[in-house]
Backbone bond lengths (Angstrom), bond angles and torsions (degrees), N, CA, C in turn:
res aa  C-N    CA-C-N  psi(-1)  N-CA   C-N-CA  omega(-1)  CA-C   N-CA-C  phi
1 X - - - 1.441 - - 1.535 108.23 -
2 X 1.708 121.61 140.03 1.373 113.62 -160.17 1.873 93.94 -84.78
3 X 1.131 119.86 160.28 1.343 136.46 -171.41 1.519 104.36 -55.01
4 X 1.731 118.79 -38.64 1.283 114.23 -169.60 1.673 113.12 -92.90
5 X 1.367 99.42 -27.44 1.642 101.82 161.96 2.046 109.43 -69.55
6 X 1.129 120.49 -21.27 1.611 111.22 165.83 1.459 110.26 -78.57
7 X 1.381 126.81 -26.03 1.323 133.13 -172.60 1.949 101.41 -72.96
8 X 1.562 98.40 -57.22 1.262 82.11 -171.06 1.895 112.47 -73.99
9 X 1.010 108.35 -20.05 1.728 101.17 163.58 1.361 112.71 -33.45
10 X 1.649 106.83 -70.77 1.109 134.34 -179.57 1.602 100.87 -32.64
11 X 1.199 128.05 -42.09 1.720 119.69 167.67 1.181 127.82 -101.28
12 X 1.156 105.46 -4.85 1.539 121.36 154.42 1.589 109.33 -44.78
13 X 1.358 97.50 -59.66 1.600 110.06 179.14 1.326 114.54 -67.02
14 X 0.736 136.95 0.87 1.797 139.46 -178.84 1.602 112.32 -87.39
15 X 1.457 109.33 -23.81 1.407 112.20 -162.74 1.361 98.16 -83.65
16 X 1.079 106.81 114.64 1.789 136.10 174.23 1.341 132.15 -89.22
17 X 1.608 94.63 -0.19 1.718 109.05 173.84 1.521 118.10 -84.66
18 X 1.513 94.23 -52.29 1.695 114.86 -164.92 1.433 102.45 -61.80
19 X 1.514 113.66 174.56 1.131 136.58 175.89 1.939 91.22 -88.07
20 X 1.650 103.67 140.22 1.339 111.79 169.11 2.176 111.42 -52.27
21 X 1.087 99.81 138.13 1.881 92.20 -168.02 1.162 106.14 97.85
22 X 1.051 125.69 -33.87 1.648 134.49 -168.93 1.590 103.01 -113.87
23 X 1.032 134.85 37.60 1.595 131.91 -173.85 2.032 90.95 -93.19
24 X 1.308 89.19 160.10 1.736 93.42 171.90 1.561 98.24 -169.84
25 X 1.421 89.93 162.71 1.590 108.51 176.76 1.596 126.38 -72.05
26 X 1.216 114.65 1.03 1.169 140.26 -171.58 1.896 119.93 -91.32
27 X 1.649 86.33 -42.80 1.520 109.05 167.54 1.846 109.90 -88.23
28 X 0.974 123.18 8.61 1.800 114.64 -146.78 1.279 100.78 -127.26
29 X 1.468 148.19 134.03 1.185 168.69 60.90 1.651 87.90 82.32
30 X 1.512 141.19 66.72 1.165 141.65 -159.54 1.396 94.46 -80.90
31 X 1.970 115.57 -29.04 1.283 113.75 -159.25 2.148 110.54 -64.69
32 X 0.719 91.96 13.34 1.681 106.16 -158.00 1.839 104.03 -87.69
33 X 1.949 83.96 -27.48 1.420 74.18 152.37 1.631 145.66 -111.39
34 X 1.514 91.42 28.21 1.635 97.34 171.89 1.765 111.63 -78.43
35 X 1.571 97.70 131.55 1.503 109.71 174.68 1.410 99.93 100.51
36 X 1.345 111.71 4.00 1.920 117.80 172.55 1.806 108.62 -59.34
37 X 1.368 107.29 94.63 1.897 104.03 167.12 1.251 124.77 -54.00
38 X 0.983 132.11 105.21 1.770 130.22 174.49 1.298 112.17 -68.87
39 X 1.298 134.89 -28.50 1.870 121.15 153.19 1.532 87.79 -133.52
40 X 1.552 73.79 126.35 1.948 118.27 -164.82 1.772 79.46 -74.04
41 X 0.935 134.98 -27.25 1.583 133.38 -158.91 1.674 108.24 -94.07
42 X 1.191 108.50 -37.83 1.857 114.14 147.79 1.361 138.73 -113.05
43 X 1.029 107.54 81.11 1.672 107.82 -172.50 1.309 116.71 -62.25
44 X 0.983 135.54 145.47 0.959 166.31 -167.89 1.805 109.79 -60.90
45 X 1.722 111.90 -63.56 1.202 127.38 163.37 1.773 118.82 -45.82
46 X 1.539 101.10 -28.08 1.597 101.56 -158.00 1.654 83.93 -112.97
47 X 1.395 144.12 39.14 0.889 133.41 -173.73 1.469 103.86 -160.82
48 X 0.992 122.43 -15.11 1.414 107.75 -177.22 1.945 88.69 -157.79
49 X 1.425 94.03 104.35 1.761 102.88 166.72 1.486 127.65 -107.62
50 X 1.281 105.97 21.95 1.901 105.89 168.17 1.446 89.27 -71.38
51 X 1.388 107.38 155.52 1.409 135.24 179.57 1.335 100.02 -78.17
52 X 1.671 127.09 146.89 1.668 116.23 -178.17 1.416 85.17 -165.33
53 X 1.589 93.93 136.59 2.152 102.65 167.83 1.872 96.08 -120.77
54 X 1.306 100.36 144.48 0.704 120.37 162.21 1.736 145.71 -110.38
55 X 1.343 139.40 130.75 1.418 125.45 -143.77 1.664 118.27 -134.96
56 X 1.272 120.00 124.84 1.806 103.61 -175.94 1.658 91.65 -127.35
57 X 1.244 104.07 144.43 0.936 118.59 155.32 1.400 134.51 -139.70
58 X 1.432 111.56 113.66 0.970 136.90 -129.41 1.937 107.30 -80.30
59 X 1.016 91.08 -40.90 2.047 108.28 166.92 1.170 98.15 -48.89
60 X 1.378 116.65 -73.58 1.738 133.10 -161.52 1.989 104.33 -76.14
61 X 0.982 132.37 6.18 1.639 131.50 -135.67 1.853 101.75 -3.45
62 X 1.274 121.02 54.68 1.234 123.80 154.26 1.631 115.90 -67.58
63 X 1.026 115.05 119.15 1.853 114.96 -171.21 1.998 93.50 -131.18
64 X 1.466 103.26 109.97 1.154 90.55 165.69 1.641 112.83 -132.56
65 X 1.468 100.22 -172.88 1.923 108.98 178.23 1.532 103.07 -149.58
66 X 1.555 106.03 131.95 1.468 99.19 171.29 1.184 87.87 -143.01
67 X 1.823 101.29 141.06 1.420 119.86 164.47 1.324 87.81 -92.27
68 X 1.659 85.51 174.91 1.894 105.49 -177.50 1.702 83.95 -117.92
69 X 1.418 96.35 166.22 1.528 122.36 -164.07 1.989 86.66 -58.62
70 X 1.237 84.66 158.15 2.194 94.17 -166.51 1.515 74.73 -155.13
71 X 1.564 95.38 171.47 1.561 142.34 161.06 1.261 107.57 -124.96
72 X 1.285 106.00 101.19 1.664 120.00 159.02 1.642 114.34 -23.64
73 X 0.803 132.70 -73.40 1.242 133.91 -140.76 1.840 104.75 -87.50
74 X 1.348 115.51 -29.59 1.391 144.27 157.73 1.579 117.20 -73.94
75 X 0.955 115.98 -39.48 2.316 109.74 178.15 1.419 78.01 -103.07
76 X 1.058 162.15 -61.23 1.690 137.64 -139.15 1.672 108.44 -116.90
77 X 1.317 104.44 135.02 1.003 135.26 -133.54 1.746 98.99 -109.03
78 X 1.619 124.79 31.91 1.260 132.40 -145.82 1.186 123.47 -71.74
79 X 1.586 149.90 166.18 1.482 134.38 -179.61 1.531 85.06 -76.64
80 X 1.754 91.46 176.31 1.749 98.72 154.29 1.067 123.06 -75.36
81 X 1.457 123.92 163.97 1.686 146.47 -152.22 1.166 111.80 24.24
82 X 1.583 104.54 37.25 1.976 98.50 146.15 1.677 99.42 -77.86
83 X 1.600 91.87 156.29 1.518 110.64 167.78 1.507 102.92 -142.89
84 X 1.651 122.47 -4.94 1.760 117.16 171.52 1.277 83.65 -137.25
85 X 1.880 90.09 174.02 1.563 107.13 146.74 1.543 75.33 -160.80
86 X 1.893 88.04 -161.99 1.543 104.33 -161.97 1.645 83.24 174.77
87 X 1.885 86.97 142.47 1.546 111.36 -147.87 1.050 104.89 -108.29
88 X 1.704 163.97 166.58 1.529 154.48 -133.12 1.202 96.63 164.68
89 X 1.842 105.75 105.33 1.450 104.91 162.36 1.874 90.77 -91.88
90 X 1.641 114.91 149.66 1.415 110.96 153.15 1.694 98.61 -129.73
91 X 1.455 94.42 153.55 1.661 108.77 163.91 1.339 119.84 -132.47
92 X 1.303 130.28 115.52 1.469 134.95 172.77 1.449 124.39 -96.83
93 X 1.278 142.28 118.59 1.008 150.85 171.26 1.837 113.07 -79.69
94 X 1.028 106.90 90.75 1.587 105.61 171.15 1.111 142.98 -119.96
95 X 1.605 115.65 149.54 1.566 118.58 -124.51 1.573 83.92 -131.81
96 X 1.463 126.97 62.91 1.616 134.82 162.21 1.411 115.41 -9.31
97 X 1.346 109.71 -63.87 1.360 136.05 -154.51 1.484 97.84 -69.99
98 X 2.124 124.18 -38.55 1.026 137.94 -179.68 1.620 116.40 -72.77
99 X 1.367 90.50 -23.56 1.559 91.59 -155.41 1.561 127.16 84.71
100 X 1.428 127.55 -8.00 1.226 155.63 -135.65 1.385 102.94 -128.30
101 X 1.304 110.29 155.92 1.486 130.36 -179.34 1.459 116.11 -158.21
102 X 1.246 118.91 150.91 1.714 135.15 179.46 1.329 101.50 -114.47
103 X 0.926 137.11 110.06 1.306 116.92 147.36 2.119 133.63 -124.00
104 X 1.123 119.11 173.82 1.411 108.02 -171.08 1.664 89.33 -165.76
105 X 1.758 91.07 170.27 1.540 91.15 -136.96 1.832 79.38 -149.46
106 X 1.200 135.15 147.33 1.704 133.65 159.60 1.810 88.97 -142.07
107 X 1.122 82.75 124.59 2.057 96.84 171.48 1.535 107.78 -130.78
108 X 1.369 81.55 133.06 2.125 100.84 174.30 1.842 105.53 -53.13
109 X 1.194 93.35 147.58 1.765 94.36 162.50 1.519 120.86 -38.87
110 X 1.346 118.15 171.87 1.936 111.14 141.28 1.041 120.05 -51.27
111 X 1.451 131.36 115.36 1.378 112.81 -160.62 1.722 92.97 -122.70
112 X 1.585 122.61 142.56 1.563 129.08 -164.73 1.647 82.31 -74.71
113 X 1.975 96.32 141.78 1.371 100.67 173.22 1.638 95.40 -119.47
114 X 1.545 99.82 117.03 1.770 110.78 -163.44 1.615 74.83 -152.51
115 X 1.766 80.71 179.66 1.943 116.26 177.59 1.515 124.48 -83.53
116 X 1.436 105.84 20.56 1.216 127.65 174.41 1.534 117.47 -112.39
117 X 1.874 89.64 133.69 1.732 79.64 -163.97 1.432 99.17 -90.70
118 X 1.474 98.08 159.63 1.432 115.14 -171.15 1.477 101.06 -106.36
119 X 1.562 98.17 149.71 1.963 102.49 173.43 1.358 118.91 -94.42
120 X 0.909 108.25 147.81 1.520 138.23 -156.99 1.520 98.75 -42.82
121 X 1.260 124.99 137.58 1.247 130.04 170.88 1.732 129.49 -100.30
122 X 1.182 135.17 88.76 1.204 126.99 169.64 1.666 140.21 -53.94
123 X 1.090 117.51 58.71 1.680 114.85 -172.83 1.385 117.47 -83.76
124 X 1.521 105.50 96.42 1.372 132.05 174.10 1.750 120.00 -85.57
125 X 1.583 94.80 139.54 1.667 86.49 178.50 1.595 102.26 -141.72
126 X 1.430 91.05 162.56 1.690 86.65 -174.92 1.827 114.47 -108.82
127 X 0.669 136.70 114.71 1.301 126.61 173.05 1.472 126.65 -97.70
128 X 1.480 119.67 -157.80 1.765 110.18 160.91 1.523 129.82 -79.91
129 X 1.842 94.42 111.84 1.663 92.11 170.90 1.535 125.70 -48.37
130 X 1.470 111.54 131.80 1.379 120.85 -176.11 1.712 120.21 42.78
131 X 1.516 97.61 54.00 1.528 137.75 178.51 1.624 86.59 -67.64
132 X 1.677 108.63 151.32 1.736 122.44 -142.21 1.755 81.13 -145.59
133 X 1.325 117.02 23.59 1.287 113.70 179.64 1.836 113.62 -142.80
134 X 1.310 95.78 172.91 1.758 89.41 -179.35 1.640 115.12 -103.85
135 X 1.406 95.62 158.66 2.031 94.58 -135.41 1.856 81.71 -122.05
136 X 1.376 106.34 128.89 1.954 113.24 178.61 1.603 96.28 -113.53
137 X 0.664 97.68 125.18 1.598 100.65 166.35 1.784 97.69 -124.50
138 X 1.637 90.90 156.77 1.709 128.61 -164.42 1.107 120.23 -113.55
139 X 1.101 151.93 -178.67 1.432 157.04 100.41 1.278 105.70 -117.19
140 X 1.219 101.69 167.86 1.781 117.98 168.58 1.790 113.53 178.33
141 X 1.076 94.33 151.57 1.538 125.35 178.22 1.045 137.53 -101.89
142 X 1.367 137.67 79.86 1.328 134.07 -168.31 1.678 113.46 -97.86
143 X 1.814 113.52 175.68 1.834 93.66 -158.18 1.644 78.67 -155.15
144 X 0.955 88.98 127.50 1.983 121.54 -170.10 1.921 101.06 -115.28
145 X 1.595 96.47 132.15 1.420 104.36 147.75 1.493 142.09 -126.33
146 X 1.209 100.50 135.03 1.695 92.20 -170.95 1.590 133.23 -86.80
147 X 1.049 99.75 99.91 1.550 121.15 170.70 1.449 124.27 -77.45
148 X 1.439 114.45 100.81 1.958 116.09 172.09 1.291 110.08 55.47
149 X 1.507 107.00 39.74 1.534 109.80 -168.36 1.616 131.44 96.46
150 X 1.244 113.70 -21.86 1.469 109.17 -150.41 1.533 97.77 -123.32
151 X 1.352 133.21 141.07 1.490 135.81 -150.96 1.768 84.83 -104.88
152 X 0.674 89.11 115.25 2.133 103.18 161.07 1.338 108.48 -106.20
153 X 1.393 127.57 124.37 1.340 134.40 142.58 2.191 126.65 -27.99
154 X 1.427 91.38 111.87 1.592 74.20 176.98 1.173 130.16 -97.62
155 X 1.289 109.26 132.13 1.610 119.68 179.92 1.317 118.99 86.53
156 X 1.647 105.96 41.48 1.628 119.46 -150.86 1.529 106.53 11.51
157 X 1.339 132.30 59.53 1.663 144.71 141.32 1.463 95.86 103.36
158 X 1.249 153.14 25.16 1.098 159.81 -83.30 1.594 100.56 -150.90
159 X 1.789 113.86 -38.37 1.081 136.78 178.19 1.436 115.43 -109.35
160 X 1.495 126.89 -14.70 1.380 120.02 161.16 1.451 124.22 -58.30
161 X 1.761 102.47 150.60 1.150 115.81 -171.87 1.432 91.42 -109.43
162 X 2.011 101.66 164.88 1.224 111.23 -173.64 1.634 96.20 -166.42
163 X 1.468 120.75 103.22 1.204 123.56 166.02 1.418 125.01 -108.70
164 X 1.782 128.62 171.40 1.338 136.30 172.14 1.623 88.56 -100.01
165 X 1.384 110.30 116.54 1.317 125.26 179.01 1.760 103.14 -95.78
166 X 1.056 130.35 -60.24 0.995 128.98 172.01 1.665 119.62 -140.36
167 X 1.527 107.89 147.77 1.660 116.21 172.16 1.088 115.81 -117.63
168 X 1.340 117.47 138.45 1.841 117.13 163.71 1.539 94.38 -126.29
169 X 1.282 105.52 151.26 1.299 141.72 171.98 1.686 121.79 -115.85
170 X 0.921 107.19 121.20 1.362 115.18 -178.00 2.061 120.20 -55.34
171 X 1.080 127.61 156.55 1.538 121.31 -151.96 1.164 87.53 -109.24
């Protein structure tokens, strides 16, 4: 069974409303999946250590993330013969009950991964004001090398990270 299908069981079981048979993700402790790794083989924590807050607001569906100013080569934690990466806020709005999902995505340039610190990046997204659903937000890190010009993915993505940074649930 894949790790994120045991995870969401795992909140499946939380829901304390439903009739047993009748449990759902809708009723269940969704927050359980903040800090969920999407490749168990790069985490997220062990791969990228600039400090970053992240923010929703739920009236406005303002959803944001800001790192603080980092040094590449010192906060990220990269395979060998990276020379980029590039940073990925995502936010999904999902609608259980629909079957349905929104989602949206703002990503940094290719950004040079050297001993120079880089300034702080703001990746803001907008979603639905006073959204009636429960909201996952992401980050992730992917790590590019440049060959004769042209950015190749390394390790066909092999070494990217991908975490649940934050959840809200609707009241």
């Amino acid at each position: 069974m894949s790790r994120l299908t045991t995870q969401l069981l795992a909140i499946i079981k939380t829901d304390t409303v439903s009739d047993r048979g009748e449990r759902n993700l809708i009723s269940g402790n969704l927050g359980l999946l903040s800090g969920f790794d999407f490749n168990v083989n790069s985490p997220l924590q062990t791969t990228l250590y600039a400090p970053f807050t992240v923010s929703y607001d739920r009236a406005s569906g303002a959803v944001g993330m800001v790192l603080e100013a980092y040094n590449p080569q010192v906060q990220i934690a990269a395979p060998g013969g990276t020379t980029h990466y590039k940073l990925s806020c995502g936010v999904s709005e999902l609608d259980f009950a629909g079957a349905t999902y929104v989602s949206h995505t703002q990503t940094t340039e290719i950004l040079p991964y050297n001993n120079t610190p880089a300034t702080a990046p703001n990746l803001n997204v907008q979603i639905t004001a006073n959204s009636s659903l429960s909201v996952v937000q992401v980050l992730s890190i992917e790590f590019y090398q440049e060959v004769n010009a042209k950015m190749y993915a390394l390790q066909n993505g092999g070494f990217n990270a991908m975490a649940v940074v934050q959840v809200s649930q609707p009241t």
